[in-house]
C-alpha positions as CSV (number, residue, x, y, z in Angstrom):
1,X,-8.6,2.3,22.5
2,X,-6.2,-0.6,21.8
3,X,-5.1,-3.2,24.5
4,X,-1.7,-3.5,24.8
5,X,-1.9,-7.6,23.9
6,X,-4.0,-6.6,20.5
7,X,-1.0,-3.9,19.6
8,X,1.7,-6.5,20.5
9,X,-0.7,-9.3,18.0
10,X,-0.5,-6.5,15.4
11,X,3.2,-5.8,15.9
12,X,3.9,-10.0,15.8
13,X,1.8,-10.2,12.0
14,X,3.5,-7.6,10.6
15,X,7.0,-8.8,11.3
16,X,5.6,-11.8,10.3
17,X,4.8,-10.8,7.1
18,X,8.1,-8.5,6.9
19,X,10.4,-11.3,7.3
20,X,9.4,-12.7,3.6
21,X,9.3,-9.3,2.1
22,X,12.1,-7.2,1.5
23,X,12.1,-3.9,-1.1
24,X,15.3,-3.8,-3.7
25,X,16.3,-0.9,-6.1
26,X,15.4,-3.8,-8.8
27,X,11.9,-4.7,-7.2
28,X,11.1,-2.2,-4.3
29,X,8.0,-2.9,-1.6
30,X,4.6,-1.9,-1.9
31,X,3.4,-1.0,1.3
32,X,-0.1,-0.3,3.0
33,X,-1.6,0.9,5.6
34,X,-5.1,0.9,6.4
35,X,-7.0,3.1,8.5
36,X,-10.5,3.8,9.7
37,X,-11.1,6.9,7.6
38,X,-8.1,6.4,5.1
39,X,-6.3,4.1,2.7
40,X,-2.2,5.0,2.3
41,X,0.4,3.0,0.0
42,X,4.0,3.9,-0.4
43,X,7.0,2.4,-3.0
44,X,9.5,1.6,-0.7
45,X,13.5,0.8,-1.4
46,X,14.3,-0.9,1.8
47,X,17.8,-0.9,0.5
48,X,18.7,2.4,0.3
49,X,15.7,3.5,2.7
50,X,13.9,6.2,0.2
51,X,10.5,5.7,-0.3
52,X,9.9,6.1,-3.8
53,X,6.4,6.9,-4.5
54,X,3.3,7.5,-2.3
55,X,-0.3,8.2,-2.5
56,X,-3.6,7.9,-0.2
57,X,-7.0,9.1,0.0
58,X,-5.8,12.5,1.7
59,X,-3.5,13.2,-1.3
60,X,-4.4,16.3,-2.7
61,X,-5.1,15.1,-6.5
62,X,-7.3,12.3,-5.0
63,X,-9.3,14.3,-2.2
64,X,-11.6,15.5,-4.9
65,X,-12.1,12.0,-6.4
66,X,-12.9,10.2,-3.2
67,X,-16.3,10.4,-1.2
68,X,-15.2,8.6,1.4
69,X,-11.5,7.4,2.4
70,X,-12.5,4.1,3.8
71,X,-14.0,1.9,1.4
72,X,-12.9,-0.3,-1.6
73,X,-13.9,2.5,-4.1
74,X,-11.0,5.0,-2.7
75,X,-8.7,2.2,-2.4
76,X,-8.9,1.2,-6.3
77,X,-8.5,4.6,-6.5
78,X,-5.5,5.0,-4.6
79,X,-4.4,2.0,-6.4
80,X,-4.7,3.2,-9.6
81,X,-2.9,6.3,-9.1
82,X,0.2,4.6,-7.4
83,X,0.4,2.4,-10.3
84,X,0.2,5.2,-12.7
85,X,3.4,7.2,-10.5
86,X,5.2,4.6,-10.5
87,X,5.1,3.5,-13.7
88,X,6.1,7.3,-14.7
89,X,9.3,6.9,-12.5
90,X,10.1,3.6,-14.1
91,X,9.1,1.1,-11.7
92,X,7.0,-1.8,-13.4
93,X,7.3,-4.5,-10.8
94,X,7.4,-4.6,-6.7
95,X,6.7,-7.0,-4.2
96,X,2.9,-7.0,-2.1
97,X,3.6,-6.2,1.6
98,X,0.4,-6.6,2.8
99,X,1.2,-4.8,6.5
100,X,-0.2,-7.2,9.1
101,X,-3.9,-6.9,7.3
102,X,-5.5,-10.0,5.5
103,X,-5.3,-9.8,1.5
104,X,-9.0,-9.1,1.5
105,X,-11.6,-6.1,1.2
106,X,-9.6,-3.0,0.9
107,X,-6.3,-4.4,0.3
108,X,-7.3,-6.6,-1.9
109,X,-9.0,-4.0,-3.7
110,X,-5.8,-1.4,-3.9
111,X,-3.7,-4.5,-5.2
112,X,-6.3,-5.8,-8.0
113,X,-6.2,-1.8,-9.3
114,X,-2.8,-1.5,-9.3
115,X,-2.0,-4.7,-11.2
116,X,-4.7,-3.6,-13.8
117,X,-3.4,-0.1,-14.0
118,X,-0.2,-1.6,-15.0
119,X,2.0,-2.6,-11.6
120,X,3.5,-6.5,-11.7
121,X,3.4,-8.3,-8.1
């Protein structure tokens, strides 16, 4: 279980990082959160508060594809298939919100797919 002083470390880096980042109807955020068993990312229009697309490894199109939820294999995956919604709904470029994790392993693996799939950071 988590201390209280390691949840209150987590809740000071991701403010951290949400100060810089902000999502606009132009260029919304793309969000992450990283579990221990799963990988989600979300579209997010901070101005008008919608999220506009989301995936993760417990999506049903992606259960099939993906052995395991926690690894960098699901989250190209997950990349991949964020990229390719949003890209159908008109959204070409967004702005990386990292979440409070470091821009490594997973993350950095989910980002890399997107951009290749199509996405501009």
């Amino acid at each position: 279980m988590k201390s209280e002083r390691h949840k209150k470390a987590a809740l000071r880096r991701q403010r951290h990082v949400r100060r810089k980042v902000s999502g606009t109807p132009e260029r919304p955020r793309l969000s992450i959160f990283r579990s221990n068993r799963h990988i989600y990312a979300q579209i997010i229009d901070d101005v008008g508060r919608v999220t506009l697309v989301a995936t993760s490894t417990q999506s049903k199109l992606l259960r099939d594809q993906v052995v395991a939820g926690a690894n960098r294999k699901a989250a190209e995956t997950v990349g991949e298939a964020l990229a390719k919604k949003a890209l159908d709904m008109g959204i070409k470029c967004v702005c990386f919100d990292r979440n409070r994790y470091r821009y490594h392993g997973r993350v950095k693996s989910l980002a890399d797919a997107a951009r290749k799939a199509g996405l501009a950071f």
